[in-house]
C-alpha positions in Angstrom: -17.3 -0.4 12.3 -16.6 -0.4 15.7 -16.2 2.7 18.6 -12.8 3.1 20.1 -11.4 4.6 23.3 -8.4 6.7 24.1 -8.1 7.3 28.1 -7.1 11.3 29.2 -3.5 11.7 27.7 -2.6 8.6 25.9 -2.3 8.1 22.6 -2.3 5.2 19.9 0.5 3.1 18.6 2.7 4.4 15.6 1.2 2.7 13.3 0.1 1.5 9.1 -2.1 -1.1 7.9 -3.4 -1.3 4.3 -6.7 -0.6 5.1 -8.0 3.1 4.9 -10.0 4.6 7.9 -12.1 7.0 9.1 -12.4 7.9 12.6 -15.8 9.9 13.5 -15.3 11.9 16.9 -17.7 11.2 19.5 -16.2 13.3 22.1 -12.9 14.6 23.1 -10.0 16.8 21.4 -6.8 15.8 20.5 -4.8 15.7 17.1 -3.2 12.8 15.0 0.3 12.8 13.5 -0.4 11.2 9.8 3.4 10.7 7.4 4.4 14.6 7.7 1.0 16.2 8.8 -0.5 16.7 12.3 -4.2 17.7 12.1 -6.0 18.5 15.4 -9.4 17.0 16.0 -12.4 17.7 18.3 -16.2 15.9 19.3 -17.6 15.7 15.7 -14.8 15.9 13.3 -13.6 13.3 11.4 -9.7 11.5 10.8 -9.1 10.1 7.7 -6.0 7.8 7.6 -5.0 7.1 3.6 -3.9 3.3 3.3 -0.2 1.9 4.6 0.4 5.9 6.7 1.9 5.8 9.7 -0.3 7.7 12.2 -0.7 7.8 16.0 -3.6 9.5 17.5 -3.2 11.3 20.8 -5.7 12.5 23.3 -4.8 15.9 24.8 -7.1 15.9 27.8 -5.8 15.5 30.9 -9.4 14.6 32.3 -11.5 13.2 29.7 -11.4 10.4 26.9 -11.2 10.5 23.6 -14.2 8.2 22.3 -14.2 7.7 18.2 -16.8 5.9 15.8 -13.9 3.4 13.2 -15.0 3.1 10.2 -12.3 0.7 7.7 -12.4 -1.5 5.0 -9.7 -4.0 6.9 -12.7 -6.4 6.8 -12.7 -6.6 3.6 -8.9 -6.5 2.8 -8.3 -9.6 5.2 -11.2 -12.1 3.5 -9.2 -11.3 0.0 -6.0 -12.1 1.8 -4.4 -8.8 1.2 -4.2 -6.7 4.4 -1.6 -6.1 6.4 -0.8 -3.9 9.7 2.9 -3.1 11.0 3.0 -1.2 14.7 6.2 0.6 15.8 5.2 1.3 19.1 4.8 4.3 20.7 7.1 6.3 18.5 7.3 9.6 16.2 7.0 9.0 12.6 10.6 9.5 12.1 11.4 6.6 14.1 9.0 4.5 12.8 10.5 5.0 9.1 14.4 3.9 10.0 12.7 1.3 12.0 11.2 -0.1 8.9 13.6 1.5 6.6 14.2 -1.1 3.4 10.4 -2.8 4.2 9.5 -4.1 0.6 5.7 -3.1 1.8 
C-alpha cells in the first residue's frame, strides 16, 4: 500500500509485473491502456491491473496531478521468491509485445 503521483500530462512506464494491483483514485482524470483495453478513470474510481498485463497509466490534465492510493500483493510475491516486473519504457502496448516477443514469462 502506498499513494503514487503522476505530474499534469505524464504518464507511467509500459509495464507487467506478476503482482495484481489496484489503483484507488484520489484525484485527477486520466485513463490506462491495459493488453487491448483503454479504460478512463477519474477522483474515486478504481484501476485494476490483472497479473503479468502490460499497462501504462496516463494523466490527461494539463494542470493537475494525478494522485492514486496502490494497493498489490508484490509484497508478498517477492518474500516467496516469485515476482517479477519487466518495463518497456514509455511505449504502446504493441511495442512492448515485439519487444518481448518469444519471453518465456
Amino acid at each position: 500500500l502506498f499513494r503514487q503521483t503522476l505530474p499534469p500530462g505524464s504518464s507511467s512506464d509500459m509495464q507487467r509485473h506478476h503482482h495484481e494491483t489496484v489503483h484507488f483514485v484520489i484525484s485527477g482524470e486520466g485513463r490506462s491502456d491495459i493488453e487491448d483495453e483503454t479504460v478512463t478513470w477519474r477522483t474515486g474510481g478504481f484501476v485494476y491491473t490483472p497479473p503479468w498485463t502490460w499497462h501504462r497509466h496516463y494523466n490527461t490534465s494539463d494542470a493537475d496531478p494525478v494522485e492514486f492510493l496502490t494497493i498489490e500483493n508484490s509484497r508478498l510475491l517477492g518474500a516467496l521468491g516469485v515476482n517479477r516486473r519487466q518495463s518497456a519504457g514509455l511505449v504502446t502496448v504493441a511495442q512492448a509485445r515485439e519487444m518481448f516477443q518469444g519471453d518465456p514469462s
